[in-house]
ZAMARGU-4260 file (C-alpha; in steps of 0.2 Angstrom, whole numbers, plus 5000, padded with zeros to 4 digits):
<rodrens>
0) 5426/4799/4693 | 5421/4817/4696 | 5415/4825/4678 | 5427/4839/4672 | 5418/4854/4667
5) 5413/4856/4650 | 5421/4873/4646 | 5437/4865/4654 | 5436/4851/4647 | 5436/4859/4627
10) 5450/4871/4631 | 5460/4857/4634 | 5455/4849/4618 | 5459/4865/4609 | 5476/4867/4616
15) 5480/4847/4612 | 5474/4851/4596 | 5484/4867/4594 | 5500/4857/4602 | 5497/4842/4589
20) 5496/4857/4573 | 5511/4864/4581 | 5521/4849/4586 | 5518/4838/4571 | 5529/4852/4558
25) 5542/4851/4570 | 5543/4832/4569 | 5541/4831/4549 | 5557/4845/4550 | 5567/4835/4560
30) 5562/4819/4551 | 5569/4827/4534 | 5583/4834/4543 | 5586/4816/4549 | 5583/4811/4531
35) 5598/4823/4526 | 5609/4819/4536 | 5608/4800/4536 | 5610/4799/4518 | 5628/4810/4516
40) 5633/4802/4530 | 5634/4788/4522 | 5640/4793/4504 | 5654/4805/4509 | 5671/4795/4510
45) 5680/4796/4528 | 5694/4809/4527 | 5696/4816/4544 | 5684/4830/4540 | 5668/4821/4537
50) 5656/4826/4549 | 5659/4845/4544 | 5655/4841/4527 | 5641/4830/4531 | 5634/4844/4543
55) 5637/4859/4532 | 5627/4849/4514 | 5614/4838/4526 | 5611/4859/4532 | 5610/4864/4512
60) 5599/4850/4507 | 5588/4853/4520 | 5584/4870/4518 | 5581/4867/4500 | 5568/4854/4504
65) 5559/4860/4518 | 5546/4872/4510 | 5541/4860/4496 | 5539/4844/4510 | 5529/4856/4521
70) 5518/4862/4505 | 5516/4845/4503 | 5510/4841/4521 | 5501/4856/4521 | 5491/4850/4505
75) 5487/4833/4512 | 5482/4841/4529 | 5469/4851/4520 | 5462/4838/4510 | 5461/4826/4525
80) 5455/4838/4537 | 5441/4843/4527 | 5437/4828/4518 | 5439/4816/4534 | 5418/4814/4534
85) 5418/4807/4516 | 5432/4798/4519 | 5426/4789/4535 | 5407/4787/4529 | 5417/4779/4515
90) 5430/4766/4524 | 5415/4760/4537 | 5401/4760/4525 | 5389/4771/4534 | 5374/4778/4525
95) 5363/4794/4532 | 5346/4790/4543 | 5333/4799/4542 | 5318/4802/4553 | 5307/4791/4543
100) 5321/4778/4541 | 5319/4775/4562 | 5309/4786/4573 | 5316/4778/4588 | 5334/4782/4585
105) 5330/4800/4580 | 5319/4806/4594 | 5334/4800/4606 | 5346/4810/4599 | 5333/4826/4596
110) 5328/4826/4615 | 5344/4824/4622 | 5353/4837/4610 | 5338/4850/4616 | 5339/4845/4634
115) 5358/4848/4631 | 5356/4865/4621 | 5368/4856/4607 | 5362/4856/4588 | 5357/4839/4582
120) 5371/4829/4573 | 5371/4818/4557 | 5365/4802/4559 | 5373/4787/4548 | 5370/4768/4551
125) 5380/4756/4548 | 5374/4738/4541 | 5383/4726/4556 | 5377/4714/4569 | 5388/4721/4579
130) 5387/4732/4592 | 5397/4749/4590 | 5395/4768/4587 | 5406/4781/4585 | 5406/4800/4584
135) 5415/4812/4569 | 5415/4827/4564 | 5427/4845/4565 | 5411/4857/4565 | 5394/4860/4569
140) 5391/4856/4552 | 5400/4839/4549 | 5396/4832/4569 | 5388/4815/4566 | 5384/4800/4576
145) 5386/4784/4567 | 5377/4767/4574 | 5377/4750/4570 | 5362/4740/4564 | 5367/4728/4578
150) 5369/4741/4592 | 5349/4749/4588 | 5341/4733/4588 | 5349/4723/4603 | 5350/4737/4616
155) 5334/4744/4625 | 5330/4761/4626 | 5338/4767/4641 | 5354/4759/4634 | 5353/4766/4617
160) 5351/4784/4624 | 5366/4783/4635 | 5378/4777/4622 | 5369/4791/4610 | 5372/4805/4624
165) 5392/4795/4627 | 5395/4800/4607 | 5386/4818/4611 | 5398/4820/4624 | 5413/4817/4612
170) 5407/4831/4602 | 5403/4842/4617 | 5419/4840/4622 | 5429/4843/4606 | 5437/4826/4606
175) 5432/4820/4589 | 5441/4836/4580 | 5457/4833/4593 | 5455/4813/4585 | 5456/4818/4569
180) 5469/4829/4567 | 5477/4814/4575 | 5471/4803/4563 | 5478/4815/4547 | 5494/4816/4555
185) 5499/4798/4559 | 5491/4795/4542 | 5505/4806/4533 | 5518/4795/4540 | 5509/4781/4539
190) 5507/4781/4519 | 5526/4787/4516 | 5532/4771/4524 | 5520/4760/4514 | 5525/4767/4499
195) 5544/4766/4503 | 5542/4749/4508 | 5532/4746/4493 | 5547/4752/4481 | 5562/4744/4490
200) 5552/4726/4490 | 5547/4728/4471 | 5564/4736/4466 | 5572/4721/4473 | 5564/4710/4462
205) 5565/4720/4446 | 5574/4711/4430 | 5586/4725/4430 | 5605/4727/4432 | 5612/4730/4448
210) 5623/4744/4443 | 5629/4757/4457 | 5615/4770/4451 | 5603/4756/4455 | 5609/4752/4472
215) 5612/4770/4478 | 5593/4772/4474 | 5589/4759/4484 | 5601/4764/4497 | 5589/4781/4497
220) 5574/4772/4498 | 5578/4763/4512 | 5585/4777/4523 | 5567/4787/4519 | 5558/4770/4526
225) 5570/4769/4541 | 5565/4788/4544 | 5547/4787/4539 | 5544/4772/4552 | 5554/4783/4567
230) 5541/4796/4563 | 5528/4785/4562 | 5532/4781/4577 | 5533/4797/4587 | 5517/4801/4579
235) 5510/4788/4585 | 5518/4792/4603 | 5511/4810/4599 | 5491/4801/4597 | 5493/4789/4612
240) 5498/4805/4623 | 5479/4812/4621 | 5474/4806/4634 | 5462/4788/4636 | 5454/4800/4649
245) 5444/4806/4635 | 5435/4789/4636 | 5429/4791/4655 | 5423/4809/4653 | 5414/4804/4640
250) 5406/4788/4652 | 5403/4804/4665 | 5395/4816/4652 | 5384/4802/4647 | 5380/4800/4665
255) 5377/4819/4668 | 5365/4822/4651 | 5353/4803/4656 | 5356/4802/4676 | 5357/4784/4674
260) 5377/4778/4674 | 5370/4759/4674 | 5363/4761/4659 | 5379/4764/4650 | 5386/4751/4661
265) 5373/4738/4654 | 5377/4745/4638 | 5395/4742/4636 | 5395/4724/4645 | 5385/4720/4629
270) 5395/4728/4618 | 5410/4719/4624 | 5402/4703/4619 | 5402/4709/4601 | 5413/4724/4596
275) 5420/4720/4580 | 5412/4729/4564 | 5417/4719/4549 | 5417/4733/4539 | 5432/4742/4546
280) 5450/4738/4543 | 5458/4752/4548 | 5465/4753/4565 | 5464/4774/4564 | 5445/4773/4561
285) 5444/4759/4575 | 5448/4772/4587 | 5432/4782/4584 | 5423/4768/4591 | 5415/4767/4608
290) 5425/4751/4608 | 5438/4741/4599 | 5441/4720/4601 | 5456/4725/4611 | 5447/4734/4624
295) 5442/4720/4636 | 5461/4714/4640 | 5466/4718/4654 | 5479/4710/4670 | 5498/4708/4666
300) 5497/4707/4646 | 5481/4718/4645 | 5493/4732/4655 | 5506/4731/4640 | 5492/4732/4627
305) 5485/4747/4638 | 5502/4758/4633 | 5497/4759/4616 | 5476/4757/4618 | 5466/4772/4615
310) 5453/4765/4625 | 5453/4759/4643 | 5448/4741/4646 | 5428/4738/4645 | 5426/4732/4663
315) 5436/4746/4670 | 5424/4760/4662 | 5409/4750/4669 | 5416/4749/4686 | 5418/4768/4687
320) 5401/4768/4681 | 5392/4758/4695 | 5402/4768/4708 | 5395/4785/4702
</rodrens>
């Protein structure tokens, strides 16, 4: 696979992520609007004149919920966006290395950063056998590279180096900020639709009486989960459609900064044997990772799961390798 300029190749990741910051609002607005609507719909009687009505108070509603939803989003956004490092240390357990802590690791990272002219990223370990790693970060000064015990003691050097310069190449490239802003956005939806779903199944065993107050409230609740799961839905759509290309480039630009594509290859046939970091339980974080379990299927059932994969299948990526 021929490697895509790296000037091209972050001006599409800013305009994906410009498209996501522009898209997203406008799915969140119609979600509320579909919100609206939904729930006169289905309290206004049916005199010949319903859907008017409906229309014209669905339209008022709206317009008097829309800033505070969006302040809301907004809020979430900005916390998420600029906490995500905290957040993601956090949920996989990762803890800063140093130089002292494994001179090995370190030098690989600091020679191919200055044979690359990039600024030398975080590095965070994660205590796993497995073998994994994964690149996060929005900024210069947030970029890390992560790595699992497992990955730094059972690859050899020329291995290690080009999954190193493969989560480089994620930075490079801008694809971790593009996955991130992914990430906070399906997140928002996400969470609304566990909490609604939350409410409606503990509501429904309350000791309470079932009184027409009670039942339209759970009628509300209900139609906010039905909404929240269609726009959890799109969103996730919205994060599927950047593309798995990202995956190969990075395989490429890994090839480019080591000029050795089968020590990648090698790599990631080891990897496959052991992907799994027990730590992580969030399918979002997953995605950062050079691999997920998921990754090796592949035939008839391993084409359905490729629809919604944000990796390609292993063996794939190491067959594009061994042809460069």
């Amino acid at each position: 696979m021929k490697y895509v300029g790296i000037q091209t190749q972050q001006s599409r990741n800013n305009f994906r992520s410009l498209l996501l910051l522009c898209l997203f609002p406008c799915l969140v607005a119609g979600m509320l609007y579909l919100f609206c609507f939904l729930l006169h719909y289905i309290s206004m009687p049916d005199d010949g004149s319903n859907m008017s009505r409906v229309v014209w108070y669905s339209n008022g509603m709206f317009l008097h919920y829309l800033p505070y939803v969006m302040g809301g989003v907004l809020v979430w956004f900005v916390i998420a966006y600029f906490a995500n490092t905290s957040i993601i240390n956090s949920a996989v357990g990762s803890v800063p290395l140093q130089r002292k802590d494994n001179k090995r690791v370190y030098n690989l990272v600091e020679n191919l950063c200055i044979s690359q002219g990039m600024k030398m990223p975080k590095l965070c370990v994660i205590e796993d056998e497995s073998l994994n790693a994964f690149a996060s970060g929005i900024n210069e000064r947030t970029y890390t590279v992560t790595l699992t015990t497992g990955i730094i003691r059972k690859l050899n050097d020329e291995e290690l180096e080009a999954v190193i310069a493969h989560e480089l190449s994620h930075i490079r490239n801008h694809d971790v900020r593009l996955l991130i802003i992914s990430i906070v956005f399906v997140g928002i939806f996400s969470m609304v639709a566990q909490m609604c779903m939350q409410w409606v199944y503990y509501s429904s065993w309350a000791p309470r009486r079932r009184d027409e107050k009670g039942n339209s409230v759970i009628i509300v609740m209900l139609l906010a989960l039905l909404v929240a799961a269609i726009g959890y839905f799109f969103a996730l759509l919205m994060r599927f459609a950047i593309s798995r290309k990202r995956e190969y480039l990075a395989d490429a630009g890994s090839a480019e900064m080591t000029h050795n594509p089968l020590a990648l290859a090698s790599a990631l046939r080891k990897i496959s044997g052991d992907p799994t970091v027990e730590s992580v339980h969030r399918a979002d974080i997953a995605q950062l990772f050079i691999a997920q379990p998921g990754d090796q299927a592949m035939g008839f059932l391993g084409g359905l799961n490729g629809l919604f994969a944000t990796h390609p299948p292993i063996q794939k990526r190491i067959e594009v390798l061994e042809q460069f």
